[in-house]
N, C-alpha and C positions, 0 to 999 in steps of 0.2 A: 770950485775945485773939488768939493767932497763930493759931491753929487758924482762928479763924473771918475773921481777914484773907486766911488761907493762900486760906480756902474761897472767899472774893468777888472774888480778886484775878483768876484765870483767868476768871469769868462776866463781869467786866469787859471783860478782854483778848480774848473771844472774841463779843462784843457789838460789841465796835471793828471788830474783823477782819468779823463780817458786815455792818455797814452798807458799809464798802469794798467788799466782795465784790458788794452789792445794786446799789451804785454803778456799778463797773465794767461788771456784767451789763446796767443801764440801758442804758450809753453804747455795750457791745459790741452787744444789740438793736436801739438806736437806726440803730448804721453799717450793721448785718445787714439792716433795712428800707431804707434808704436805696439800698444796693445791690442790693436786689432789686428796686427800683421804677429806678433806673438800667438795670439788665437787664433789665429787661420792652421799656424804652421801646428801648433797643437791639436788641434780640432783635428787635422789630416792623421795626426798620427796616433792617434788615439782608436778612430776609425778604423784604422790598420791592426793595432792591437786587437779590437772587440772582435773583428772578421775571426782571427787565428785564433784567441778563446773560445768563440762560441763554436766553430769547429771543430777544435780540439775536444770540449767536450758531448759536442754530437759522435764522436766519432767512438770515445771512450761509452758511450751509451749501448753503440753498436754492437761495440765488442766485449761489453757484458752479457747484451742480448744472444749473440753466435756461440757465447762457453756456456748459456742459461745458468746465467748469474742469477739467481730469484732473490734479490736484495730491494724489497719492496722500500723500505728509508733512504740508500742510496741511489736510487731513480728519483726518487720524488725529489732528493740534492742536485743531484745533476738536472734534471728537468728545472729547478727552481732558480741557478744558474745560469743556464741557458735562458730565462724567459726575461733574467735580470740585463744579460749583455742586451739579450731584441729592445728591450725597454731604454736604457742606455742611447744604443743607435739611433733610436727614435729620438732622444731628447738632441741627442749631438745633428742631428739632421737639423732638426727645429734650430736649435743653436747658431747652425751654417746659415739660417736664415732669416734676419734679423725683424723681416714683418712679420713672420711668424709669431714670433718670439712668446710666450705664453699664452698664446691661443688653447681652449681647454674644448673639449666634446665631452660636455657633461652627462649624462645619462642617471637613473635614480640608482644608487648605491650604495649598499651595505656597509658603513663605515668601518664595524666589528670584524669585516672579514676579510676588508684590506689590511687593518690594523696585523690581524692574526697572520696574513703573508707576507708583511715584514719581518715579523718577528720570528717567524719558522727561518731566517734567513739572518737575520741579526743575535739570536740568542745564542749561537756559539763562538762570536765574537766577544759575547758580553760572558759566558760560562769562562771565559781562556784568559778575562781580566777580572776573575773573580769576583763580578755584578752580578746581582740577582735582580730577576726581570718578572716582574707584574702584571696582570693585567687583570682590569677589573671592569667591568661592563653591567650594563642591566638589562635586565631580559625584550624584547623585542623592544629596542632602539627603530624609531623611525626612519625612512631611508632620507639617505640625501642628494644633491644632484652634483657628481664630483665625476672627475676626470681620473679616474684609478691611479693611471700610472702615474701621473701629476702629482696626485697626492702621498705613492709612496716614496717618492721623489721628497717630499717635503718630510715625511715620516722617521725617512733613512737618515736626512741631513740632520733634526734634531736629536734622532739617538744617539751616532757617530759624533756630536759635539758633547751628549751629558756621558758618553764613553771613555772621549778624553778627558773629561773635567774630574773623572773617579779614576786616578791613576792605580789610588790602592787598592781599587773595589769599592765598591760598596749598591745602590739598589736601585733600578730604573724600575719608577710606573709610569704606566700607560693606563689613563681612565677615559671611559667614551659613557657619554649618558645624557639623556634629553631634558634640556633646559625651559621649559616655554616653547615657543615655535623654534627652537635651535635645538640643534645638537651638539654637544661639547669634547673635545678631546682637549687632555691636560698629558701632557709629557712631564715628569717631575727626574729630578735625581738630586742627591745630596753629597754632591760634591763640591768643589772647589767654590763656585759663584763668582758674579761676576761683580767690581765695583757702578755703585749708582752712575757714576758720573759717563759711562760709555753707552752708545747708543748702539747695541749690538745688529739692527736693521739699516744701518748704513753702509752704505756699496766703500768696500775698500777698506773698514773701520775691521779691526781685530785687537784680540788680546793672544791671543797663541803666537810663539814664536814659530815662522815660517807659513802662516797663515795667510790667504788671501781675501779675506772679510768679502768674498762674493756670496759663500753657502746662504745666509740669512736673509739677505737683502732679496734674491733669488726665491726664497721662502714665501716672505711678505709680499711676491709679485705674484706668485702661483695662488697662494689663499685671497688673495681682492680680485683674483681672476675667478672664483667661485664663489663670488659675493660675501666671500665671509672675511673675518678678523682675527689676526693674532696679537697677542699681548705675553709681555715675558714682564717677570717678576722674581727678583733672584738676591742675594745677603751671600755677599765674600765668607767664604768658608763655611756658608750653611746651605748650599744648591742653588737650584734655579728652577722653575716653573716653566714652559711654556702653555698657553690657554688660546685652543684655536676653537672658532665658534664658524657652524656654517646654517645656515636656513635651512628648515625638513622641506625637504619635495612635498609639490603640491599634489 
């Protein structure tokens, strides 16, 4: 009789375990639909917003140009706006299209100088919360093989998080410099931090209230798509680090 209790006792216990498992798999499907029909209806409408932005201001461009505005800084806003929604659209496209989805067209490129058209775009953000922003480079950085807009894509999402994290102010670096056969960008701020125990590159995973723990996860899918690695390193109330490394073009 033990032989054959021994035998039923596991077909039991593993009969349990997959009803749970079929269970879960329901409920985990059910949110997975849910949320795709959530993103669809957003995705449309977002779309619909960038169209009316980016028009809006072609049109204010225009009509700077017919009164001969000669405001050589506020063109170069506006144009740098406009090139932000086209880049946008383009991501929201790729977005709608789930094979797509992080597909990169790398070409050899100048880290230093995408870094520096983020920041012509993010530093009056960080000037209006009292951050002061950095950047520290060394003189002919190798190029590397990156997807421009991909990468300001990843650039913009970790400044906008060490943004929030300095509610009072205080100092975003940006360092790019060549490691060996890499090239190194470190994002730092000395803000808030975050505790060890959270894994900030998991999809869904957040500390912000009202946060959707997509930005990072999204992050670390754009940087393995350019063959390179991110690494975050951060102490509650003493900032955070981000350290992305990508291979120099051959």
């Amino acid at each position: 009789m033990q032989g054959i209790e021994s035998a039923h006792a596991p077909v039991t216990f593993r009969g349990y375990q997959d009803k749970n498992h079929l269970d879960q798999w329901a409920q985990e499907n059910e949110r997975q639909s849910l949320l795709g029909s959530r993103a669809a209806v957003f995705g449309h409408e977002v779309a619909n917003s960038l169209t009316v932005i980016s028009s809006s201001l072609q049109f204010v461009e225009m009509e700077l140009e017919r009164k001969q505005v000669n405001d050589p800084g506020l063109i170069a806003i506006i144009r740098g706006a406009v090139g932000e929604t086209d880049r946008l659209d383009s991501l929201l496209n790729e977005f709608r299209s789930p094979a797509r989805f992080q597909t990169v067209d790398l070409i050899n490129t100048d880290l230093v100088k995408v870094v520096k058209d983020v920041l012509a775009l993010e530093v009056l953000v960080c000037q209006a919360g009292g951050i002061i922003v950095k950047l520290e480079f060394e003189d002919a950085v190798p190029l590397v093989r990156l997807d421009a807009a991909k990468i300001k894509q990843v650039i913009l999402n970790l400044c906008k998080n060490a943004v929030e994290a300095m509610p009072q102010g205080g100092c975003l670096t940006l360092n790019v410099c060549r490691s060996g056969q890499t090239v190194v960008l470190q994002i730092n701020d000395n803000g808030i931090g975050v505790p060890d125990s959270v894994n900030m590159f998991e999809l869904f995973k957040t500390t912000k209230p009202g946060g959707s723990g997509i930005g990072l996860s999204v992050v670390q899918q754009i940087v393995s798509a350019h063959n390179g690695t991110i690494a975050c390193t951060s102490e509650t109330g003493h900032g955070t680090t981000f350290k992305i490394v990508f291979p120099i073009a051959n």
